[in-house]
C-alpha positions as CSV (number, residue, x, y, z in Angstrom):
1,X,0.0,0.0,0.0
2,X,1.5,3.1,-0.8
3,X,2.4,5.4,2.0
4,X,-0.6,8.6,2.0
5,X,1.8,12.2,1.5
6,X,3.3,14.0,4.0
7,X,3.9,17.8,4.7
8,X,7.1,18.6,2.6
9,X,8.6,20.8,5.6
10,X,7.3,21.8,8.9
11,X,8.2,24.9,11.0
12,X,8.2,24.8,14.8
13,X,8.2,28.1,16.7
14,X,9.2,27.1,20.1
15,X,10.9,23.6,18.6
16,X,13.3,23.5,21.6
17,X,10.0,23.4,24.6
18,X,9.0,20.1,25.4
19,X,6.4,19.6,23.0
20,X,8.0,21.0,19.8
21,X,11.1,19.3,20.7
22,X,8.9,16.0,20.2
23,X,7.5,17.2,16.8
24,X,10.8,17.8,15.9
25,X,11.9,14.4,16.3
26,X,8.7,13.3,14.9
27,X,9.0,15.3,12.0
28,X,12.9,13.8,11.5
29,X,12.0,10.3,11.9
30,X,9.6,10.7,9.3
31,X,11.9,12.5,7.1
32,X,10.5,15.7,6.8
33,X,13.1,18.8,7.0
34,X,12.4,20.9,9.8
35,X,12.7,24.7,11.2
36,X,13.2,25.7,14.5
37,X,12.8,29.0,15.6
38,X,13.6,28.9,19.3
39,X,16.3,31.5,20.9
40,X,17.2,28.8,23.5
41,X,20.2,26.8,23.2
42,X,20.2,23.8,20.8
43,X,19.7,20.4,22.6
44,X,22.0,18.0,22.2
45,X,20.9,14.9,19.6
46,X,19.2,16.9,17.3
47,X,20.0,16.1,13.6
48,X,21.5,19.2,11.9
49,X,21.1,17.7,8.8
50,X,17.7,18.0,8.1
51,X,16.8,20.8,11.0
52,X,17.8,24.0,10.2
53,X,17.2,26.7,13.0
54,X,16.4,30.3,11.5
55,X,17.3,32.9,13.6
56,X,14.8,36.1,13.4
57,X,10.9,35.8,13.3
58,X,10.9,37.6,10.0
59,X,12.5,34.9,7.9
60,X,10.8,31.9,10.1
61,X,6.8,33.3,9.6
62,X,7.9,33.8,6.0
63,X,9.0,30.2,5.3
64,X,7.7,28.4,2.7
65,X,6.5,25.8,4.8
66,X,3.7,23.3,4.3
67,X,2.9,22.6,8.2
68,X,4.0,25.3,10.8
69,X,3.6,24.2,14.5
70,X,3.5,26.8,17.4
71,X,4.4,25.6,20.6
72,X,4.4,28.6,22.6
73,X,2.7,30.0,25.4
74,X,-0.5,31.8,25.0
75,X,0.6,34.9,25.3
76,X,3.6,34.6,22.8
77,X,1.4,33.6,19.8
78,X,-0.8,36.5,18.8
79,X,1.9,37.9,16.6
80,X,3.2,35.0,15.1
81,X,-0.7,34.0,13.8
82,X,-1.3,37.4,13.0
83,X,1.8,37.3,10.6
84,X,0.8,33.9,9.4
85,X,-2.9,35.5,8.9
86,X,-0.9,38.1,6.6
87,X,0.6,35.6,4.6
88,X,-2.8,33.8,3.6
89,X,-4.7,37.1,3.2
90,X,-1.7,37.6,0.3
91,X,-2.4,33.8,-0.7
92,X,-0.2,31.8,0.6
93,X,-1.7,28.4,1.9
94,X,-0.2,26.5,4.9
95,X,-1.4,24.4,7.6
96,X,-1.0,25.6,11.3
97,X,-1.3,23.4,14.5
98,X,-1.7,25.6,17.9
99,X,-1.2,24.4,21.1
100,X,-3.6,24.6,23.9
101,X,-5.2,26.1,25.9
102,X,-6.3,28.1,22.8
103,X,-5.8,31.1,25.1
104,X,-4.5,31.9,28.9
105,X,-7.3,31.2,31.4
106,X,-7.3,34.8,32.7
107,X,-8.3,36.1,29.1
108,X,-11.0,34.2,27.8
109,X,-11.7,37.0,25.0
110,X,-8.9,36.2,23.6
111,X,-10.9,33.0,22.3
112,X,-13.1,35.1,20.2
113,X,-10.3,37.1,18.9
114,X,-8.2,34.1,17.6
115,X,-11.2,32.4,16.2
116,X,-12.0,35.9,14.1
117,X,-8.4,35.9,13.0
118,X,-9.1,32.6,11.4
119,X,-12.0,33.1,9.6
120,X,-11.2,36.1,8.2
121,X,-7.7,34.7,6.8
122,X,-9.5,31.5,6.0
123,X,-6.1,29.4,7.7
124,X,-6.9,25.5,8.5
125,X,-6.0,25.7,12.2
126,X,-6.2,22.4,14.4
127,X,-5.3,22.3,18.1
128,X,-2.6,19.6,19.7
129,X,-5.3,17.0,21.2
130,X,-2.7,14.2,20.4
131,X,-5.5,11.7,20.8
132,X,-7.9,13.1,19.0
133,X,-5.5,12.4,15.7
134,X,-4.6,8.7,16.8
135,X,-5.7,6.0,15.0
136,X,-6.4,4.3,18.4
137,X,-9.4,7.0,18.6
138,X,-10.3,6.9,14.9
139,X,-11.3,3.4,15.3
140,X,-13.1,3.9,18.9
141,X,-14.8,6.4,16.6
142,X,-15.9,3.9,13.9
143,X,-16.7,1.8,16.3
144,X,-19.3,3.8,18.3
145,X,-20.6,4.6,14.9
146,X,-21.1,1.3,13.7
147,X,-24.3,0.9,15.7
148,X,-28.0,1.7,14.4
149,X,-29.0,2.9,17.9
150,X,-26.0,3.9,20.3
151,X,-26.1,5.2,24.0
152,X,-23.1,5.8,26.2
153,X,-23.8,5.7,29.9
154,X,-20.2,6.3,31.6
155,X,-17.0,7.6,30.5
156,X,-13.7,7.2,33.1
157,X,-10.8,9.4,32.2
158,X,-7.7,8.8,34.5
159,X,-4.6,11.3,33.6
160,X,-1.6,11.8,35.6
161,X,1.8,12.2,36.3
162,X,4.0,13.0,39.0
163,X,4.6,16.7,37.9
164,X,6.4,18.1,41.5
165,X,9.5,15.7,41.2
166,X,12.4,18.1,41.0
167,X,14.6,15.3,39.5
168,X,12.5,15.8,36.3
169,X,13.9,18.6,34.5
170,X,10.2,19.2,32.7
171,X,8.8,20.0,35.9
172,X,10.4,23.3,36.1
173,X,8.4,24.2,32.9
174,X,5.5,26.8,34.0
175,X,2.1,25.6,34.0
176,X,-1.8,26.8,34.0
177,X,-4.2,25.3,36.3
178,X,-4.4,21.4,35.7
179,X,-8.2,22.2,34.1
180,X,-6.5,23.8,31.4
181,X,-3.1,22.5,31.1
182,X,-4.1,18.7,31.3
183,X,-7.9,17.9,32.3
184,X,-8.8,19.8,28.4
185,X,-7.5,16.7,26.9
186,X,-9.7,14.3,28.8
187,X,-12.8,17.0,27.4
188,X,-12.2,16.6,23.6
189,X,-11.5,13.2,23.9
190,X,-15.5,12.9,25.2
191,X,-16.5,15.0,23.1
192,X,-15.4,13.4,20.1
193,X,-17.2,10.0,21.2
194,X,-20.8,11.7,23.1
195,X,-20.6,13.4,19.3
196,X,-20.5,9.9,17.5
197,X,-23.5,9.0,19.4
198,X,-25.6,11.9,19.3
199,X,-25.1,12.8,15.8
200,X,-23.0,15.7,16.1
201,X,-20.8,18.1,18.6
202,X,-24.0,20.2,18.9
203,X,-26.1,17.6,20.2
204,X,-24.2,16.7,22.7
205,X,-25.7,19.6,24.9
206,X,-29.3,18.5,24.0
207,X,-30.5,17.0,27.5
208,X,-28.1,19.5,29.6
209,X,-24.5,19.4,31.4
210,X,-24.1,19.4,35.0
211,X,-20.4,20.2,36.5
212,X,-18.6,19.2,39.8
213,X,-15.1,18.7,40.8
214,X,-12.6,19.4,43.6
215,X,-8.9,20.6,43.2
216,X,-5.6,20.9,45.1
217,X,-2.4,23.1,44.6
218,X,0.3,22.5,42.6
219,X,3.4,22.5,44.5
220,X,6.3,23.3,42.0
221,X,9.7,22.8,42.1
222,X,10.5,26.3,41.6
223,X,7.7,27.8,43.0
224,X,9.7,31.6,42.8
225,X,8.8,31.5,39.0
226,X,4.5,31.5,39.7
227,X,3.3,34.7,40.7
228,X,0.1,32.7,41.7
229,X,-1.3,29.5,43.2
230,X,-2.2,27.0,40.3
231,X,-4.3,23.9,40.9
232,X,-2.4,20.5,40.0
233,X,-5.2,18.2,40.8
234,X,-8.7,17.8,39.7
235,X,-11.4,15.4,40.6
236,X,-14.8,15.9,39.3
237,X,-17.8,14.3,37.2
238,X,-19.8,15.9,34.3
239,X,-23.3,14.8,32.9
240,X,-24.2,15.3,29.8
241,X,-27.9,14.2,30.6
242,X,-27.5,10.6,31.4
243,X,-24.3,10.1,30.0
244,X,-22.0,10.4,33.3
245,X,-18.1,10.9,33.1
246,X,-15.6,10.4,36.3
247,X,-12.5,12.5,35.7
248,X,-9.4,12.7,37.6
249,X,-6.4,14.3,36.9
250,X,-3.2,14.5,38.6
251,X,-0.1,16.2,38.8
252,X,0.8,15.7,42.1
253,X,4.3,13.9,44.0
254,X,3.7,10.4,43.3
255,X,0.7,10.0,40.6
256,X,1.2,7.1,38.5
257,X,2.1,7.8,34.6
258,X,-1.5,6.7,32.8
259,X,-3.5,7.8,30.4
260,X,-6.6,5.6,30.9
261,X,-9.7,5.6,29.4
262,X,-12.8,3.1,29.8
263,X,-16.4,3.6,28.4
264,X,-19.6,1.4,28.8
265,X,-22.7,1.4,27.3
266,X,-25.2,-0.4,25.4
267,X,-25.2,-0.9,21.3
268,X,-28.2,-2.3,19.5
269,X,-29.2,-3.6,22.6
270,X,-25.7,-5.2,23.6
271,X,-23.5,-3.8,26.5
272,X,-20.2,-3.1,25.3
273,X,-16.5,-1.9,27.3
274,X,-14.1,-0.1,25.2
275,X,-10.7,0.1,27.7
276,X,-7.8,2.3,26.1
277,X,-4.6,3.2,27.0
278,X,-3.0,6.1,25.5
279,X,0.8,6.3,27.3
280,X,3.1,5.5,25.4
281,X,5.5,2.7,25.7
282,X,1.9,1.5,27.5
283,X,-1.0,1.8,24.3
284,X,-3.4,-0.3,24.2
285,X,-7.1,-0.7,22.9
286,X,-9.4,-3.0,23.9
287,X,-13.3,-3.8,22.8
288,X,-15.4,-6.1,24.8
289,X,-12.1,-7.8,25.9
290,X,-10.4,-8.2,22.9
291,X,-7.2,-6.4,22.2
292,X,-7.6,-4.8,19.1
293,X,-3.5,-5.0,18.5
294,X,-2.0,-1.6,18.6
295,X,1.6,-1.5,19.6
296,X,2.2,-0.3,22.0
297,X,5.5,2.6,21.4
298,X,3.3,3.9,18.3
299,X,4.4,7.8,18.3
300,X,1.5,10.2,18.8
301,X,3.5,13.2,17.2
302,X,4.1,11.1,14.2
303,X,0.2,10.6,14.2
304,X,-0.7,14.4,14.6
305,X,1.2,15.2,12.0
306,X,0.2,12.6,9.4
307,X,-3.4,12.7,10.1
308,X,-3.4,16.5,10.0
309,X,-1.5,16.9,7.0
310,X,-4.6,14.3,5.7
311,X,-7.1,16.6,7.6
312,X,-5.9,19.5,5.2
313,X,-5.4,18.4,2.3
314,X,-9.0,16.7,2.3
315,X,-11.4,19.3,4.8
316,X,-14.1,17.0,4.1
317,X,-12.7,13.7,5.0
318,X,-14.0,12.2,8.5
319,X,-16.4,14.7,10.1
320,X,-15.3,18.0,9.8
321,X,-16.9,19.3,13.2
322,X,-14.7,16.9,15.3
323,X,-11.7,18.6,14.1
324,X,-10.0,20.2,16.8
325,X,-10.5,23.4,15.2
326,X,-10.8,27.3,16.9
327,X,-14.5,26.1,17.3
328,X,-13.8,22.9,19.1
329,X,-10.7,24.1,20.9
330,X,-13.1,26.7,22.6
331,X,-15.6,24.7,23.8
332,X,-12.8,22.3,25.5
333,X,-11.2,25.9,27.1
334,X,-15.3,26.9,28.2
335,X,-15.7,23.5,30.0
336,X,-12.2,23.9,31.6
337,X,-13.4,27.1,32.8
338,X,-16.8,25.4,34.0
339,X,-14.3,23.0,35.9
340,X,-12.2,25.5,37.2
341,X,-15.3,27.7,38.8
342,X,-16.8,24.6,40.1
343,X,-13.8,23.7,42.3
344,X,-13.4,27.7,43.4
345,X,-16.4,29.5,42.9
346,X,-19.6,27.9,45.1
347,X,-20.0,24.3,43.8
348,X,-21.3,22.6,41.1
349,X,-22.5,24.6,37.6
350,X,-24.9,23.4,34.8
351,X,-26.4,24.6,31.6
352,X,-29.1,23.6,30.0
353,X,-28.5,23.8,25.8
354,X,-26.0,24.6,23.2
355,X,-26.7,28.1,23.3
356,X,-26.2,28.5,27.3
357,X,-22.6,27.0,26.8
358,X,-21.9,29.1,24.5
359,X,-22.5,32.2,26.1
360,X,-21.0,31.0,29.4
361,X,-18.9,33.6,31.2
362,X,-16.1,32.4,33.1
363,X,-15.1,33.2,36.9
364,X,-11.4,32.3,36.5
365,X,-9.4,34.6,39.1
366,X,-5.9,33.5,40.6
367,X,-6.4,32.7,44.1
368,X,-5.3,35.8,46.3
């Protein structure tokens, strides 16, 4: 079977942070020449021969590139998507991945602001939800779709990792509250599957969403670089109706490294389990018991990149709507937000339709 096409370059802003550094290597392995713009030093083990590091923002946002990747902080990308917004406005046509949360959790206009930027430019923008682009979820997908009448009625998402070790040199990286920073995965990852079996992202809010959850501090290892106290554990439960979903997230000394997933429900009149694990070095997927043969080291960032790259070259392949695009990227950072002001600001919170979602206004305040 010949292989489907790949991006002929890719451009990471920020290629030296933890997550483009793994795109980079992603990109590598697969063959694809790669720029870095990043004014840190250059790690050691990366291949010069096919990454070339480019060493002004001018020259980088005017690459010709196929696939550019910003791995940057929130509040470092507005210019580098407003010159990439320039660059399509003129005709230029590139894909761009953006990391999450689509904005800091202190400015949630900025949501709106990004989302304009994209539509009037007209860029294909998907957000980093690893899982959301592995084939381990494209097939949970076809599976829940597979059935004439489909109802899921719990979803358990376990995510952690001990993020407070200071032996662990990626601890020291600064984080957002855990609702943000890690929970947000655990959101599109439901709402990809409630979608399969309500006919759509919209639908999912049709019978209502309650909210509750609990949260503790993040105790960093260099707690002199936070000018604020950010949660780094989250235990709550959402209901989308009668669809319930346990989530617990964890960042604290001593969390076990998972990324677990189980979801039961009833198919045609059949119960069915679907058991997934997405760590790597640890995948697995499993349907009524049967392990559907995944290996377990398969490379996520090799699988965001070659399903985007499919993604954009053909916007109508799969369902459109479950693309982590600006408009699913900010219901995941509204949710979050739900999350967070359910743990800090008077208990659970609910809304009744699409529409009330939507137009939810978020609490979000460091604590004093």
């Amino acid at each position: 079977m010949k292989d489907k096409p790949l991006p002929r370059s890719l451009a990471v802003a920020g290629g030296w942070g933890y997550i483009g550094r793994h795109f980079v290597d992603a990109a590598v392995t697969l063959d694809i020449p790669v720029y870095v713009r990043d004014p840190g030093p250059i790690p050691t083990g990366v291949d010069r021969d096919q990454v070339q590091v480019i060493g002004d923002d001018d020259t980088f946002y005017g690459l010709p590139a196929d696939f550019y990747h910003i791995a940057l902080h929130p509040t470092d990308r507005r210019v580098a998507l407003r010159r990439l917004a320039a660059r399509l406005l003129h005709g230029d046509r590139f894909m761009v991945l953006n990391e999450k949360p689509m904005a800091a959790p202190e400015t949630p206009e900025e949501c709106a602001e990004l989302k304009q930027l994209v539509n009037v430019s007209g860029m294909c923008m998907f957000f980093d939800f690893p899982e959301l682009f592995d084939p381990m979820t494209l097939l949970v997908r076809a599976f829940l779709r597979s059935f004439t009448e489909v109802h899921i009625e719990e979803m358990r998402m376990t995510r952690s990792k001990d993020r407070e070790d200071p032996a662990n040199p990626r601890n020291y990286k600064i984080m957002v509250p855990i609702q943000y920073q890690e929970t947000v995965h655990c959101l599109a990852w439901v709402f990809s599957c409630l979608a399969e079996v309500r006919g759509g992202l919209d639908h999912i809010w049709d019978q209502g969403l309650s909210v509750e959850g609990e949260s503790a501090p993040y105790h960093p290892p260099n707690p002199e670089a936070y000018g604020q106290t950010v949660d780094g554990r989250f235990e709550g439960s959402l209901s989308f109706g009668d669809s319930k979903v346990r989530l617990v997230t964890d960042f604290t000394t001593g969390a076990p490294r998972t990324k677990r997933r189980t979801v039961r429900g009833v198919g045609d009149g059949k119960p069915f389990i679907i058991e997934a694990e997405y760590l790597e070095g640890h995948k697995f997927l499993a349907i009524n018991g049967k392990d559907i043969g995944f290996a377990q080291d398969a490379n996520v960032y090799q699988a965001v990149i070659r399903q985007g790259w499919q993604w954009f070259l053909h916007p109508g392949l799969d369902d459109a709507d479950l693309h982590p695009t600006p408009a699913f990227a900010h219901m995941t950072y509204l949710l979050s937000a739900m999350l967070w002001d359910a743990c800090h600001l008077g208990g659970p919170r609910r809304v009744d339709s699409l529409n009330s979602f939507r137009s939810y206004q978020p609490g979000f305040r460091f604590p004093e």
